[in-house]
C-alpha positions, 0 to 999 in steps of 0.5 A: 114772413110777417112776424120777419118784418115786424121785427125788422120794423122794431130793430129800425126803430130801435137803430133811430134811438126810439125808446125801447118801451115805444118801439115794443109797443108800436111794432107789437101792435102793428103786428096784432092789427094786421092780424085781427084788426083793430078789435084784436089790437084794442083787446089786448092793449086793454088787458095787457098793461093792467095784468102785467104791471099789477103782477105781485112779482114786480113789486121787488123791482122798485123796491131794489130799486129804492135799495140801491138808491139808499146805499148810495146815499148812506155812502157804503161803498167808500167804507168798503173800499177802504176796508178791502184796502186795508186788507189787500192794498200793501199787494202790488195791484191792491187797491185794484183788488180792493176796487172789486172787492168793494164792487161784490159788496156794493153789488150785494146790498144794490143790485143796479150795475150803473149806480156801482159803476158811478159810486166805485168811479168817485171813490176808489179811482181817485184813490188808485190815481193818487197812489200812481196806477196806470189809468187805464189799469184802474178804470178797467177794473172800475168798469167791470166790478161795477157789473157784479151788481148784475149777478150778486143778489140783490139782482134787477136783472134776474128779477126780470129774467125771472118774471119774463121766464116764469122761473123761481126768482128766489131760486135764480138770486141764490143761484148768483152767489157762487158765480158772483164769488167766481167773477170777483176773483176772476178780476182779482186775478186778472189784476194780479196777472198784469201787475205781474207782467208791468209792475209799473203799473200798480205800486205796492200800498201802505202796510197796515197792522192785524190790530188796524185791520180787524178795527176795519170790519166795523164797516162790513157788519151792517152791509151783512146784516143787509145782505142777510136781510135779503138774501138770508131770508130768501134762501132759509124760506122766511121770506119772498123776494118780494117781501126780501126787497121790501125788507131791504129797501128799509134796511138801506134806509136805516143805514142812510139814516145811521150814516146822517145821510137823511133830510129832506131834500135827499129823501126826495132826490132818492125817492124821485131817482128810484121812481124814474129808473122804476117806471122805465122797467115796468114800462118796457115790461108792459110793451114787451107783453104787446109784443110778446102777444103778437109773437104768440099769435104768429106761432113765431116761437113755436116755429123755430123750436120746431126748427131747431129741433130738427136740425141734426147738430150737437145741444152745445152747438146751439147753445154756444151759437146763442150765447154767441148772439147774446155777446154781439147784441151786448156790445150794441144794445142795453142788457135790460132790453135785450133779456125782454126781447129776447128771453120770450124766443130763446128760452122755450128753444133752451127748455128743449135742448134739456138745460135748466132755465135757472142756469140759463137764467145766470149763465146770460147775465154773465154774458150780459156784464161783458156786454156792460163793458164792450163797445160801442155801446157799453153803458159801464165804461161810459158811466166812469167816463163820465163820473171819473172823468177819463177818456173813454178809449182809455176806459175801454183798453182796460177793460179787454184783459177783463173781457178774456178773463169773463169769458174763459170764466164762462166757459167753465160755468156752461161746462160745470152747470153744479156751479151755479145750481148746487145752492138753490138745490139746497134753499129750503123749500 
């Protein structure tokens, strides 16, 4: 009953637009002084904050933090789309194409799914514009391949899920690769689908020749060498991911400075952007640990797996059931929040039902980039409203084509889990 009303207490304060570091740690110890009084309450908020952001893990937080931050300074992502497009763009839907394209490879050399969003709105939606795509058309795909940063690694998010789960984050990095190649597809063809059914709505691009596409490719050798800078490294065993960020947070410097991105005054924009965005996720991870405290104390966990377990039905029911519950809290809450407040519950109720928390890990940030882009919330679509300037219904109209295709792209990772668990299962050990 009490942990019931605790938790009523943290939605409402969540639903009047406190931030969700403050309504963690007021409804955490409010629930740990009615339990023990204030010597309880000051014991952990004493040990608590300490443990939790001193932990070695969190370090690759504000580094790929700092990553993305100086991709998006040395302006990668417009070399990118225009390399993609010179490839894919002569295909009716190609600068569409190209858009996603563009979006895995800003995803894996970024990690933050907001940043991709913003950068892909400045530099591939004018150029679908100009060439006469429907709006709508265009923004959808913006919207939704700035979400492959979620998934393709280096990923915040499955950081996070990693040190809220206790799971090997070098393994649920390697485990994003095959699922972020299938989500880019997937939007491919989408893309490719409408195009087919109303070509007016994406004429065909310039034509360019073999010679002037291979030319191209110069572009995409650095963001290799960056991507193997992290992801390589975690996966052949040389390094940790929290030696990988740091090795590509530099990388990212390195291109920033190739590209004559770097003086003062960005230096300290980047450096300032990257401590705010860092210091608002370590600050939810140390409130969340008060909660979790006090959900612990009440054996809230415990109960309901107990509960679970008893019921008579099928472990895919369930499982459907909750990844249901994750799609709705995705239209009404940031994903960052969600995976804090919910992975502590729900994970343990996962470990019984025989599924693998690596696959789950995944599975929920694929659930979380719909999330990005539904209302009324969907931080995606208000990024590149606001960067592109449109409206957002229009934004939003483009995107359900995209939403379907997510979610039948769901269905078969949840039916074949080898999907995502055959890579990490043969990562060095």
């Amino acid at each position: 009953m009490m942990a019931g009303g605790i938790t009523a207490l943290l939605f409402a304060m969540l639903a009047m637009g406190m931030p969700v570091a403050f309504s963690l740690a007021v409804a955490g110890s409010t629930g740990l002084y009615l339990i023990g009084g204030l010597d309880v309450l000051a014991g952990v908020i004493t040990t608590a904050p300490l443990s939790t952001a001193g932990a070695y893990e969190l370090i690759s937080v504000p580094m790929f933090i700092l990553m993305a931050e100086f991709v998006i300074l040395s302006g990668v992502a417009d070399n990118l789309f225009k390399a993609a497009a010179t490839w894919v763009g002569r295909t009716p839907g190609g600068l569409a194409m190209a858009t996603a394209i563009a979006g895995a490879g800003f995803g894996a050399i970024s990690g933050s799914s907001t940043a991709s969003a913003a950068t892909l709105s400045s530099t591939t939606m004018p150029a679908m514009l100009k060439q006469g795509y429907d709006p709508s058309l265009a923004a959808g795909v913006v919207a939704i391949s700035g979400t492959l940063a979620m998934l393709i690694p280096p990923s915040i998010a499955l950081v996070l899920y990693g040190i809220i789960a206790d799971v090997s984050i070098g393994q649920l990095l390697i485990g994003g690769v095959i699922p972020g190649i299938l989500v880019t597809l997937t939007i491919m063809a989408t893309v490719w689908v409408l195009v087919l059914l109303d070509p007016a709505r994406a004429p065909a691009g310039t034509a360019y020749t073999f010679g002037q596409k291979v030319r191209s490719l110069k572009v995409v050798g650095p963001m290799l060498l960056l991507f193997m800078a992290v992801t390589g490294v975690i996966y052949t065993g040389i390094a940790t991911p929290t030696e990988a960020s740091g090795l590509g947070a530099f990388g990212a410097f390195l291109l920033a400075v190739r590209a004559g991105k770097v003086n003062r005054a960005t230096l300290i924009h980047a450096l300032t952007r990257a401590a705010h965005a860092a210091c608002m996720i370590i600050m939810i991870v140390v409130c969340a640990k008060i909660f979790g405290y006090f959900l612990t104390l009440t054996q809230s966990t415990q109960a309901i797996v107990g509960w679970v377990g008893s019921l008579e039905v099928s472990r895919w029911l369930i499982l459907a059931i909750i990844l249901f519950g994750y799609l709705v809290l995705g239209c009404l809450m940031d994903q960052i929040a969600i995976l804090i407040l919910t992975v502590p519950i729900v994970l343990p109720l996962i470990k019984v039902l025989g599924f693998d928390p690596v696959w789950f890990g995944v599975i929920i940030i694929v659930v979380a980039e719909v999330g990005l882009i539904t209302p009324p919330v969907g931080l995606n679509v208000f990024v590149v409203s606001r960067y592109a300037k449109r409206p957002l219904g229009e934004i939003f109209a483009g995107v359900w084509p995209h939403v379907f295709s997510h979610v039948l792209l769901l269905v078969v990772l949840v039916a074949f889990p080898s999907i995502i668990l055959w890579l990490p299962a043969q990562m060095a050990p």
